[in-house]
N, C-alpha and C positions, 0 to 999 in steps of 0.2 A: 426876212420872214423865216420863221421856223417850225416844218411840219411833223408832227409825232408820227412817226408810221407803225408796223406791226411785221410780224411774219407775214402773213397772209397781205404784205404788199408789194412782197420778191416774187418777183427781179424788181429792182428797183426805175423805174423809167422818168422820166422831165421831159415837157409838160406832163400832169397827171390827168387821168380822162376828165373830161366834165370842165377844161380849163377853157375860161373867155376866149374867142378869138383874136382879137387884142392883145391878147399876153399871150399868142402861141409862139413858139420856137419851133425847130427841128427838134423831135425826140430823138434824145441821147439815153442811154442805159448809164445809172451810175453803181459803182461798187461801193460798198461801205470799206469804213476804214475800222482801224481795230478796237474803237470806241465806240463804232456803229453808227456813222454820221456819215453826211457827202453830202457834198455842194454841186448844182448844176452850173456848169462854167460859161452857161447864157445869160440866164436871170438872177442867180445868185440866191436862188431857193435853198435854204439847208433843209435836210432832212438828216432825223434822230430816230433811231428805234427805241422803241420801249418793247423791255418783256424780252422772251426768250427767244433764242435762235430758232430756226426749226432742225431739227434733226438729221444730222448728216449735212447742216451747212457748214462752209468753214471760213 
């Protein structure tokens, strides 16, 4: 599964709020990578940004 996220969803965290409890995990903080993508190494959620970095991220 793969989620389009935004700036406005950094830092980036797994599970994200509102997530069944069925499918909860330990929240882990993920980093992006230099394509802007990260995998949770629980559930195997990808997450992609779309759009622009915010300002002063690096």
């Amino acid at each position: 599964m793969t989620i389009e996220i935004t700036a406005k969803d950094l830092p980036l965290t797994c599970p994200k709020q509102g997530a069944s409890l069925w499918n909860a995990h330990p929240k882990v903080s993920l980093a992006l990578n230099e394509h802007g993508e990260a995998s949770c190494p629980y559930c195997g959620t990808h997450y992609k940004l779309t759009g622009a970095l915010p300002a002063g991220h690096h």
